[in-house]
C-alpha positions as CSV (number, residue, x, y, z in Angstrom):
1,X,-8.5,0.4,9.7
2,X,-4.8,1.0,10.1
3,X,-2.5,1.6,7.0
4,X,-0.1,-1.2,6.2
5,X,3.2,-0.1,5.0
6,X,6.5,-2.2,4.4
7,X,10.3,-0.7,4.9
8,X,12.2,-0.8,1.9
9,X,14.7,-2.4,1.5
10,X,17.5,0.1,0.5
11,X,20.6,0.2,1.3
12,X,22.0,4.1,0.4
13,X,25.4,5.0,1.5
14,X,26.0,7.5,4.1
15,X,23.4,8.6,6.7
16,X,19.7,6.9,6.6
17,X,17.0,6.8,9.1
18,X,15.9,3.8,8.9
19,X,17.3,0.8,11.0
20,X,18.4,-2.0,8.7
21,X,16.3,-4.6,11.3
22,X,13.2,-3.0,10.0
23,X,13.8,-2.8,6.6
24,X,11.7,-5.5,4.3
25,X,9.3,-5.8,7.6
26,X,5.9,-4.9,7.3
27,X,4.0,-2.7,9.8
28,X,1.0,-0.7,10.3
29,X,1.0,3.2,10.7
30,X,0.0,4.0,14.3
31,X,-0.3,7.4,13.3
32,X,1.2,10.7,11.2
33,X,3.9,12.6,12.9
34,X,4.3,15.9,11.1
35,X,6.5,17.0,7.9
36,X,9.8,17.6,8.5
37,X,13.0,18.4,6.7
38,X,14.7,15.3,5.5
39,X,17.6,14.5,8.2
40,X,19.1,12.3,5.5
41,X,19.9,15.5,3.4
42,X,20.4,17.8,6.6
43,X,23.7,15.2,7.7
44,X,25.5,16.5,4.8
45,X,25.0,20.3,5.2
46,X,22.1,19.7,1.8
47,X,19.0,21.9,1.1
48,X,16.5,19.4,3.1
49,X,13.5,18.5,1.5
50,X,10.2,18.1,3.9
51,X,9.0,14.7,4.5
52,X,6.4,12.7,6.4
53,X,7.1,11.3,9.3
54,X,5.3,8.5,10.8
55,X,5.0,6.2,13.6
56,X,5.0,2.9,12.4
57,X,4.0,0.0,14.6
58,X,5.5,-3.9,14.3
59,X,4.8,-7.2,16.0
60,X,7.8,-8.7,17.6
61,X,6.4,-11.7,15.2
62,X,7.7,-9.5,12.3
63,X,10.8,-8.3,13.1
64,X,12.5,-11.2,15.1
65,X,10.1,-14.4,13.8
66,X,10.4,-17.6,15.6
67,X,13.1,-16.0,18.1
68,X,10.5,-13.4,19.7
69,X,10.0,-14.2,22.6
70,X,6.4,-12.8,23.1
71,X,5.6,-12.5,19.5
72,X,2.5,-10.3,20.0
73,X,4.3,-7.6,21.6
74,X,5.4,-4.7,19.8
75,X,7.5,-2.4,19.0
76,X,7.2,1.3,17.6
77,X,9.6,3.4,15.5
78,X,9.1,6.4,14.1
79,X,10.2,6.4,10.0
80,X,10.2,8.8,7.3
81,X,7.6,8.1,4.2
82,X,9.8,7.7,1.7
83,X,11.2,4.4,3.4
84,X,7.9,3.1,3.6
85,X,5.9,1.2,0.9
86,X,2.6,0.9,0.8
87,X,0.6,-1.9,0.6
88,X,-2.9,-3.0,-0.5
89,X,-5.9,-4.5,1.6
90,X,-4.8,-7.8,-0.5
91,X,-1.0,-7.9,0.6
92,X,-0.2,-10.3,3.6
């Protein structure tokens, strides 16, 4: 069973990886990329940290709600862990 994960909802200044349509929309993890160092950090010339990356996986349902025009379609972007929250079996 895949992983279901939500994009926070943060909103750092400067560089972030995560594109502010996705964030507070909940996906599943299609799979685990790899670790690598935090681009985030690496913008501004910083020691980088490794993180996960993922590819995380969204219904058009999610992201664009009554305006998707084939709401079962999807759409894949690939998202470093620590924007993603996870979220029990229970959580809809």
């Amino acid at each position: 069973m895949a992983e279901r994960v939500r994009v926070r909802t943060l909103t750092p200044p400067g560089h972030v990886r995560a594109p502010w349509y996705l964030r507070g929309k909940e996906g599943v993890i299609e799979r685990p990329l790899g670790r690598f160092a935090n681009p985030e950090q690496l913008a501004y010339g910083l020691p980088a940290e490794e993180k996960p990356l993922y590819r995380v996986r969204f219904t058009m349902a999610e992201v664009w709600g009554e305006r998707a025009e084939a709401p079962d379609d999807t759409l894949d972007a690939e998202l470093y862990g620590h924007w993603l929250e996870r979220l029990d079996a229970h959580a809809a």
